[in-house]
C-alpha positions as CSV (number, residue, x, y, z in Angstrom):
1,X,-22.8,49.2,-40.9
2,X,-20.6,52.4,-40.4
3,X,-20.6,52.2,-44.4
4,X,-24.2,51.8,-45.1
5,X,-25.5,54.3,-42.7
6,X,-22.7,56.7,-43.4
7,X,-24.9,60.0,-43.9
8,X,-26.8,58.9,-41.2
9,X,-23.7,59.2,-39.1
10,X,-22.7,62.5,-40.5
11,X,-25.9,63.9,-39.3
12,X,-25.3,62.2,-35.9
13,X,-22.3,63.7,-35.4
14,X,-23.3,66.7,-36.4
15,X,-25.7,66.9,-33.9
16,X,-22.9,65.8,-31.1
17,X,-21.0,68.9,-32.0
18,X,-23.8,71.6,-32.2
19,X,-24.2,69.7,-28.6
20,X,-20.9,70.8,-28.1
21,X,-20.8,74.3,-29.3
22,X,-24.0,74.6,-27.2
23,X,-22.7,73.5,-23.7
24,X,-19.5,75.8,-24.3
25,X,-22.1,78.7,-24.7
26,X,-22.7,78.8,-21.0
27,X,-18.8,79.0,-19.8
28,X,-17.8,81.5,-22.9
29,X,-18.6,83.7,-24.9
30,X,-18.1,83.7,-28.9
31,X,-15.1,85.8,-29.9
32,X,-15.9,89.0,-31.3
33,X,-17.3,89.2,-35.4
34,X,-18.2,85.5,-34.6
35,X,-21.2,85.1,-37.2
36,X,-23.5,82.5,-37.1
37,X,-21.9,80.9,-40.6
38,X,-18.5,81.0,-38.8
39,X,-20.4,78.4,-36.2
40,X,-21.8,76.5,-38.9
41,X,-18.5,76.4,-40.6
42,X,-16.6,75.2,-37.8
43,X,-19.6,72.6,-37.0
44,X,-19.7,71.0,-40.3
45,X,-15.6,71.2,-40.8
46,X,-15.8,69.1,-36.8
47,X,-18.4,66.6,-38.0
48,X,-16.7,65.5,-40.5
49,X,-13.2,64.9,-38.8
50,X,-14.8,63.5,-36.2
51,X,-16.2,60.8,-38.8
52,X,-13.1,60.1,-40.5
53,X,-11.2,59.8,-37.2
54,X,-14.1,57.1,-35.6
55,X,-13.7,55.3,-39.4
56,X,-9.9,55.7,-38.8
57,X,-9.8,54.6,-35.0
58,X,-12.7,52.6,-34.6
59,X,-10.5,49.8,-33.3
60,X,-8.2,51.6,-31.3
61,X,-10.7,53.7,-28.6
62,X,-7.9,54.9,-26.6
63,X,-5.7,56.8,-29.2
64,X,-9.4,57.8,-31.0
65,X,-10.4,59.6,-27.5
66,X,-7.1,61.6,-27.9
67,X,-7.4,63.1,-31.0
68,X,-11.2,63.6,-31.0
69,X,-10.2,65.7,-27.7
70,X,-7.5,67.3,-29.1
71,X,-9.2,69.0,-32.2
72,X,-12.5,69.7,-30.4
73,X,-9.9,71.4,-27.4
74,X,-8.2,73.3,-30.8
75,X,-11.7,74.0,-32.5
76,X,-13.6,75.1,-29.5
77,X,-10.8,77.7,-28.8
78,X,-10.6,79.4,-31.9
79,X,-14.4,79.6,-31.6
80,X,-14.8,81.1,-28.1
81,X,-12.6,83.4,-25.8
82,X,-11.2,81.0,-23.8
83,X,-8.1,79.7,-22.4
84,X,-6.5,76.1,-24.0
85,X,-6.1,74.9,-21.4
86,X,-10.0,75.3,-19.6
87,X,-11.0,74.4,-23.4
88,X,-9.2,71.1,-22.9
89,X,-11.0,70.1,-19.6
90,X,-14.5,71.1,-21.0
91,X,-14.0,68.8,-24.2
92,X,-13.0,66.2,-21.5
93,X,-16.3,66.8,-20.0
94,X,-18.4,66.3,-23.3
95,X,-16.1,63.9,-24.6
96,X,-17.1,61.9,-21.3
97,X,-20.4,62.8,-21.4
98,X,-20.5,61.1,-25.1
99,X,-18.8,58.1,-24.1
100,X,-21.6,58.2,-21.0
101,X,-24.5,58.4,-23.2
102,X,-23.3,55.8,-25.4
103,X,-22.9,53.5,-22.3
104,X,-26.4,54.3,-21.1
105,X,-27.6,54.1,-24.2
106,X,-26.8,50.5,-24.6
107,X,-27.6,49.7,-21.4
108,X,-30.8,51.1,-21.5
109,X,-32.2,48.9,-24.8
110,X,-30.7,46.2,-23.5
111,X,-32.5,46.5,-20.3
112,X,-35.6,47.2,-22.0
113,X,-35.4,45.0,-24.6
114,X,-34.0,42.0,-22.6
115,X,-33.0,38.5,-25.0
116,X,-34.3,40.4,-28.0
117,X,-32.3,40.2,-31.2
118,X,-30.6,43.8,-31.3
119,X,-29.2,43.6,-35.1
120,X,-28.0,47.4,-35.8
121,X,-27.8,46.7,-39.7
122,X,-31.7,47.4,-39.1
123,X,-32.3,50.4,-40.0
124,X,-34.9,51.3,-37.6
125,X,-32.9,49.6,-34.8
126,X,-29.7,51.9,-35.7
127,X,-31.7,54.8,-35.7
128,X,-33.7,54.0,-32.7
129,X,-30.2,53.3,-31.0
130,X,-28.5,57.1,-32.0
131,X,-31.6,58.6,-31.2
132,X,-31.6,57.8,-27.7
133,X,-27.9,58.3,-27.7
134,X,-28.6,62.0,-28.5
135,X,-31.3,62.6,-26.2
136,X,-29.1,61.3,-23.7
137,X,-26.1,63.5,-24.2
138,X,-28.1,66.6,-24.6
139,X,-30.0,65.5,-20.9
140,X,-26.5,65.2,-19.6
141,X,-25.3,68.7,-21.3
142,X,-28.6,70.2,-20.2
143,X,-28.2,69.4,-16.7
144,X,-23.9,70.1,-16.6
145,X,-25.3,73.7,-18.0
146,X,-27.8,73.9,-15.1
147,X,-24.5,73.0,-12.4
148,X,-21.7,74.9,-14.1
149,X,-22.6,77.2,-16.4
150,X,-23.3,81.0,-16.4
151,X,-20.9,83.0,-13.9
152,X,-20.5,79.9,-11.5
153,X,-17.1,79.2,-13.5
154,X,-15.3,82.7,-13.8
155,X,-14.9,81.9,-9.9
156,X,-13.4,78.9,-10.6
157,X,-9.8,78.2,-9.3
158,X,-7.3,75.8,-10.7
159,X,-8.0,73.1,-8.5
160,X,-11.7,73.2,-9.3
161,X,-10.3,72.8,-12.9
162,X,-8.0,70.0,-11.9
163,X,-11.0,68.5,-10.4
164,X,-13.3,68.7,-13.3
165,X,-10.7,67.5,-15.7
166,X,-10.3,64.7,-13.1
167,X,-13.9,63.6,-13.2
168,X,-13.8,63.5,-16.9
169,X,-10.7,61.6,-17.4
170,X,-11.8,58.8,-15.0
171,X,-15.4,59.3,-16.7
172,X,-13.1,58.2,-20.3
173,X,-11.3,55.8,-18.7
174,X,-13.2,53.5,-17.0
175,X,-16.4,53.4,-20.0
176,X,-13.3,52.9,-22.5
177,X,-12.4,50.0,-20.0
178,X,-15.0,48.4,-19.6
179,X,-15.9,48.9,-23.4
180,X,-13.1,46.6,-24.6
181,X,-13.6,44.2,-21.9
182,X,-17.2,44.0,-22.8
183,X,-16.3,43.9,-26.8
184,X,-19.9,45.5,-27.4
185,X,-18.8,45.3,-30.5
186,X,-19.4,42.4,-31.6
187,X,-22.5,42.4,-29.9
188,X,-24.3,44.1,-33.6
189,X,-26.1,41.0,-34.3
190,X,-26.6,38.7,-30.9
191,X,-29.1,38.5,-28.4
192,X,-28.4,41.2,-25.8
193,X,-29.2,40.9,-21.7
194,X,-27.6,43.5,-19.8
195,X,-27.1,42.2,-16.4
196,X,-26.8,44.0,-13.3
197,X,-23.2,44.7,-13.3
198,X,-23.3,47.3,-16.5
199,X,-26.7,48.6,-15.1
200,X,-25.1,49.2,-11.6
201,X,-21.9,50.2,-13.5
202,X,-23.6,53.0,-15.8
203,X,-26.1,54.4,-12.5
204,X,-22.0,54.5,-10.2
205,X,-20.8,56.5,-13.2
206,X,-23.9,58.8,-13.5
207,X,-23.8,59.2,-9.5
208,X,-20.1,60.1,-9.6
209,X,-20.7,62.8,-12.2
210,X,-23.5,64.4,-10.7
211,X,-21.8,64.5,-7.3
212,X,-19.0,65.7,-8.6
213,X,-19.7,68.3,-10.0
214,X,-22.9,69.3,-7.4
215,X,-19.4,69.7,-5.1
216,X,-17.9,71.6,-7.5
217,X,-20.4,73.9,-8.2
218,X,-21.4,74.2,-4.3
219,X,-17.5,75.5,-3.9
220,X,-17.6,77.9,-6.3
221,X,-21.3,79.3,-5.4
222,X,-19.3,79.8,-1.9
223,X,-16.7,81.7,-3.5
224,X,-19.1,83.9,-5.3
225,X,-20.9,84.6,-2.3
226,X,-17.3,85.7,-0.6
227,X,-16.6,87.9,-3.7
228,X,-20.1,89.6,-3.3
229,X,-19.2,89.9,0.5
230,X,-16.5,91.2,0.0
231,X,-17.3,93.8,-2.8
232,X,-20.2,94.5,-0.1
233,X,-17.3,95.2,2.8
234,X,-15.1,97.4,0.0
235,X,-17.8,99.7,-0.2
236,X,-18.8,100.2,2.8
237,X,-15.3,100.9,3.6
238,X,-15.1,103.3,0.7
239,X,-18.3,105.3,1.9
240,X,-17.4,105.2,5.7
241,X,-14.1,106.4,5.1
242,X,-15.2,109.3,2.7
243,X,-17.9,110.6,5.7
244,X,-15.5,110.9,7.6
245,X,-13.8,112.8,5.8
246,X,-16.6,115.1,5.3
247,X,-17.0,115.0,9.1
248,X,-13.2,115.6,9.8
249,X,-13.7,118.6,7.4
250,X,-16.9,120.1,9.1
251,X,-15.1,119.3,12.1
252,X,-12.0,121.3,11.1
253,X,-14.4,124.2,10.0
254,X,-15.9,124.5,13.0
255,X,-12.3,125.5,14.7
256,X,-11.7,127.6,11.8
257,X,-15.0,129.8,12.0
258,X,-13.9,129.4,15.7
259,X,-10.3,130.7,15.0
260,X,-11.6,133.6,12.2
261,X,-13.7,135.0,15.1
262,X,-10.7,135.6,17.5
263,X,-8.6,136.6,14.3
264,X,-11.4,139.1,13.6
265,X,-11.1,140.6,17.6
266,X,-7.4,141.3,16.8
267,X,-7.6,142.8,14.0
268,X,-10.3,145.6,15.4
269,X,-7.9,145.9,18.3
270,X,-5.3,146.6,16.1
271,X,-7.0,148.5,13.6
272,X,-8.6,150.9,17.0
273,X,-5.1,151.5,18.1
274,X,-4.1,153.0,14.9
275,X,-1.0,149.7,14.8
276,X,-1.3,149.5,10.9
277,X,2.2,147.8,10.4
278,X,1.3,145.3,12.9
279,X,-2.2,145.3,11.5
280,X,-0.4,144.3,7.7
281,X,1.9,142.0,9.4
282,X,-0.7,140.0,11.4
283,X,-3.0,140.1,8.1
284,X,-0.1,138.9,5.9
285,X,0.8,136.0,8.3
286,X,-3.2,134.7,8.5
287,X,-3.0,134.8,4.5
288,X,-0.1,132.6,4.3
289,X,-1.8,129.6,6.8
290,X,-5.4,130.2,4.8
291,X,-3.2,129.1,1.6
292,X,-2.3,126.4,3.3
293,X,-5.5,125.1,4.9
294,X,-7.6,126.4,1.7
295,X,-8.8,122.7,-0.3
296,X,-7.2,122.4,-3.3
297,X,-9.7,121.6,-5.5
298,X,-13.7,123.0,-5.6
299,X,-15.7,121.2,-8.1
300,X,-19.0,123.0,-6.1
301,X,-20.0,119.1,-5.2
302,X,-19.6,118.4,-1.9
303,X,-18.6,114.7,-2.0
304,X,-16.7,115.0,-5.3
305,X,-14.6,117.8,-3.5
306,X,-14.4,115.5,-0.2
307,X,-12.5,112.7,-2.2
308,X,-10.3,114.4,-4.1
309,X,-9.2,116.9,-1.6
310,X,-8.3,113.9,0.9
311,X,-6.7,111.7,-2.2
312,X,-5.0,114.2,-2.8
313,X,-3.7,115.6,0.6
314,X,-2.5,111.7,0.8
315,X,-0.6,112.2,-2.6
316,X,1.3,114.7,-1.6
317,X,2.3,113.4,1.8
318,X,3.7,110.0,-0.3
319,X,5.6,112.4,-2.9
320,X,3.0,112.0,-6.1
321,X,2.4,114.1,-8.3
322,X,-1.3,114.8,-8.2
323,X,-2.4,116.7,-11.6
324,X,-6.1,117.2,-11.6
325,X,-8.6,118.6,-14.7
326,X,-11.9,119.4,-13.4
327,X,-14.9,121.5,-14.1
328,X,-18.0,123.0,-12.4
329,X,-19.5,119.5,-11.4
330,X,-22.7,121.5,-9.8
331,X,-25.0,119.8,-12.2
332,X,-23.7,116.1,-12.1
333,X,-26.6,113.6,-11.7
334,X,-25.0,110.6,-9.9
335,X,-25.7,108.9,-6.4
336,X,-23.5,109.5,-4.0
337,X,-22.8,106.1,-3.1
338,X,-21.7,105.6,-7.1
339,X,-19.5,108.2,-7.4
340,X,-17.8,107.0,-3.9
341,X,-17.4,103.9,-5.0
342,X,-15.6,104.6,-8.7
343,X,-13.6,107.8,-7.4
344,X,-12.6,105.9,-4.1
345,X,-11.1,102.8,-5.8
346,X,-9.5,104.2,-8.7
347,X,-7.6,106.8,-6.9
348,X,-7.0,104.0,-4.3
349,X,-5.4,102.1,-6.3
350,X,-3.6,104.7,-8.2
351,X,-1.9,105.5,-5.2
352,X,-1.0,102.3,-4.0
353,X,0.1,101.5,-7.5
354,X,2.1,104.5,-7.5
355,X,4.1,103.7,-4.3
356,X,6.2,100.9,-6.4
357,X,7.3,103.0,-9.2
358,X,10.3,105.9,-9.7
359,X,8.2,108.0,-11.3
360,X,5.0,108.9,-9.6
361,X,2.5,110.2,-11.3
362,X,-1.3,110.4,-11.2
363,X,-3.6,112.4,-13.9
364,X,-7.1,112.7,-13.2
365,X,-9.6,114.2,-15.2
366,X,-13.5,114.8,-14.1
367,X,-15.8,116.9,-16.0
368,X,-19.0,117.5,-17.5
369,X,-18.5,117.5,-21.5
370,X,-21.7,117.8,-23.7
371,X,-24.1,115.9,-21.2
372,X,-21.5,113.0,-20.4
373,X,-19.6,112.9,-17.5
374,X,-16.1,112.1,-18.4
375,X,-14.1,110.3,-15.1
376,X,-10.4,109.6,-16.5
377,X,-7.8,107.9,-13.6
378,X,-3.8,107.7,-15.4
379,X,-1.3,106.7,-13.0
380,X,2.3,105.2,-12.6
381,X,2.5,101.3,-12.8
382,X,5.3,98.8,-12.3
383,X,3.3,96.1,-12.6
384,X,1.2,94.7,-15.7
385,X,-2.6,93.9,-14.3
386,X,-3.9,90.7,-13.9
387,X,-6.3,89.2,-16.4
388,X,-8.6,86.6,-16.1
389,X,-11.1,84.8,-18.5
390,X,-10.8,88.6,-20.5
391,X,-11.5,90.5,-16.6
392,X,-9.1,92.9,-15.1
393,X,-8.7,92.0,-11.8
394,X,-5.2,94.1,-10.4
395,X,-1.7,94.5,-10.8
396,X,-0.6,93.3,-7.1
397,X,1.3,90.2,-7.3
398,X,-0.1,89.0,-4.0
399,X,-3.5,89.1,-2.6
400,X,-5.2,89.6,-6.1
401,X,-8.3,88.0,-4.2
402,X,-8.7,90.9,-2.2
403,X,-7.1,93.8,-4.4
404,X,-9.3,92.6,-7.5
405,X,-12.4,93.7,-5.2
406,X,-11.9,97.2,-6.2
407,X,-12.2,97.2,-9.9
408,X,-14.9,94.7,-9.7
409,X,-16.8,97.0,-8.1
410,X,-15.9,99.9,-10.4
411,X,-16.7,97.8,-13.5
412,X,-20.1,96.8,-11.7
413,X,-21.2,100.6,-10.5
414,X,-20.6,102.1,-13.9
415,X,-22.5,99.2,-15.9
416,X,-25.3,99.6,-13.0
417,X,-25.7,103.9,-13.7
418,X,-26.0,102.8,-17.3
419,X,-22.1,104.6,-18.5
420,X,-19.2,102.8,-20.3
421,X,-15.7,102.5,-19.4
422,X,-12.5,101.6,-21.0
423,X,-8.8,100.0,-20.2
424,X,-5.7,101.1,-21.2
425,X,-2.3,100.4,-20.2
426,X,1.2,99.7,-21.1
427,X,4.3,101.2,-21.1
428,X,4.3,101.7,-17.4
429,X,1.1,103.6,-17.2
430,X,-2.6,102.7,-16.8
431,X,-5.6,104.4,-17.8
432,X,-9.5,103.6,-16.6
433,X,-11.6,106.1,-18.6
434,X,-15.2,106.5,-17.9
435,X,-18.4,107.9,-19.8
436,X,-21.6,108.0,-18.6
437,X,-24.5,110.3,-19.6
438,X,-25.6,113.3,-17.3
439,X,-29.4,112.8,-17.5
440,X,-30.8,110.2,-14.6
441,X,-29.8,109.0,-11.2
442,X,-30.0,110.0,-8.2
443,X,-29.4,113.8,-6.1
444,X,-26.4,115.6,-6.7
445,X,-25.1,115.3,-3.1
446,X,-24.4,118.9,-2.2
């Protein structure tokens, strides 16, 4: 049969990959110069090893389900940016959803054809058989896609992964099981009646699947709407604690203007009384404490100057080294809320960053440059970032949960204002650079 049908097969197969391939397209994304001929390469190069190793292994289903795994695992990761390991589980998952479909599909002729003779050396017969096979893994793909595709899975933890590899593996097992128990087989040229145990068999399997991974994508829907709370609660931790530093610094303004009026009296006293070396003393002394309570930096932007005066205050009281490149920022067209939210984090966590190394050092760099606004954070790290599935997520070795908020929400506020950003780091430094044109959005907050 295999042998008379044999380019029928190929096709087959190759349709099972490109089923394949497509179901990976919603948990990764292609690695970068990834043509479409690459694809077709790798489809046709898969199709035919999976051929020669069902030719090979026909009689031995355990050790066939290994290696078909295995290079599909290997293939499916040099294709896409993806880890091994979460490449492993999701060819576990379409291997079982093969193994599924050829269940059901046997279960489903037989059912509907009851007593008839169900010879597959009939041409029609075979094809009707791999047709319904096909439709029946791309359903089963189709509706996986629907459950756990798209972003659901970059909030997947390891157990949800250990769970989903879980599902698969007893999804293998048991149709493997029951497959050389049932010797279907050597049912290519007999009179076929399903009873009700493979029909109530193939509907537990289907139920087990579906619920399984219904669960699984319910927990990680719930951990996506914690990460959106929480990026919520970072910023409007950021913004309240930026007004009030603007109010502190009104505030403080207020008792200057306050203080400068009295300061003003005594210096026309003294100036009346003809006391000119007490006059230059007195004036000499209220220079020194203005130098002190002067901001250090004036970008003429109000909440620009609010943030980086207080980051900066806080550098200094924690010993870092706080160098600073800015221009006249008068003109910059960003919301307030945006430029909150990417200043706010980035020094934040330059400065907590900082706190763990010898050498503490932040560089920042804001300016308008020939109609881009350039926002450059380099500080002191002791501690390579975490990645995940190609995200940056922090360089705290506890709490990452939490911690990763902050960069999320950076990456998310510059793609929403329409700029581009970069990451950079090694050798005990890290760099977030930042362009973003200087033609739309919002008032300039003055």
């Amino acid at each position: 049969m295999m042998e008379k049908y044999a380019y029928l097969m190929l096709v087959f197969h190759l349709l099972e990959i490109y089923c394949c391939i497509w179901m990976f397209q919603s948990f990764a994304v292609k690695r970068k110069g990834d043509k479409r001929f690459i694809t077709f390469v790798y489809a046709i190069a898969l199709c035919c090893a999976e051929w020669v190793i069902t030719n090979v292994f026909c009689e031995n289903l355990q050790v066939k389900a290994i290696v078909i795994i295995g290079v599909l695992s290997f293939a499916m990761y040099r294709l896409f940016l993806i880890r091994y390991t979460k490449a492993l589980v999701l060819s576990m998952l379409f291997y079982g959803v093969i193994l599924v479909a050829d269940y059901m599909e046997l279960v489903v002729m037989g059912t509907v054809f009851p007593g008839k003779i169900w010879n597959l050396s009939n041409g029609v017969i075979f094809f009707a058989t791999r047709v319904t096979n096909i439709v029946l893994a791309y359903g089963m793909s189709f509706c996986i896609k629907k459950m756990l595709g798209s972003k659901t899975t970059d909030f997947f933890t390891v157990k949800e992964w250990y769970a989903l590899a879980a599902i698969s593996l007893i999804t293998i097992f048991s149709v493997i099981t029951i497959t050389l128990q049932t010797d279907w087989l050597n049912y290519a040229s007999q009179s076929i009646t399903v009873d009700s145990f493979h029909i109530h068999i193939a509907a537990g399997l289907l139920c087990i699947n579906f619920i399984g991974y219904y669960l699984i994508h319910s927990i990680a829907e719930r951990e996506i709407e914690l990460r959106e709370y929480a990026v919520f609660r970072e910023r409007v931790k950021n913004e309240t604690a930026m007004y009030r530093s603007v109010s502190e610094n009104l505030e403080k303004q207020r008792k200057r203007t306050h203080e400068y009026k009295n300061q003003l009296a005594a210096i026309s006293a003294l100036a009346a009384e003809g006391a000119y070396q007490e006059l230059g003393a007195y004036i000499e002394k209220i220079e020194t404490t203005l130098q002190h309570r002067m901001d250090v930096v004036d970008t003429n932007h109000v909440i620009v100057n609010a943030i980086l005066n207080t980051k900066y205050r806080e550098a200094v009281s924690k010993g870092i080294v706080f160098v600073l490149k800015v221009n006249d920022l008068s003109e910059l067209r960003m919301e307030d809320e945006d430029i909150v939210v990417i200043l706010s984090n980035l020094l934040s966590n330059a400065l907590e960053a900082c706190e763990r190394c010898e050498d503490k050092l932040i560089k920042l760099k804001f300016a308008l440059e020939n109609g881009q606004a350039v926002i450059s954070v380099k500080n002191s790290m002791a501690a390579e970032p975490v990645v995940e599935n190609s995200a940056l997520l922090t360089s705290k070795t506890k709490d990452t949960y939490e911690h990763g908020v902050g960069i999320l929400n950076v990456v998310e506020t510059v793609e929403k204002c329409g700029g581009r950003y970069m990451v950079d780091y090694g050798e005990g430094s890290f760099q977030f650079s930042i362009l973003r044109p200087n033609d739309e959005g919002g008032e300039q907050g003055k």
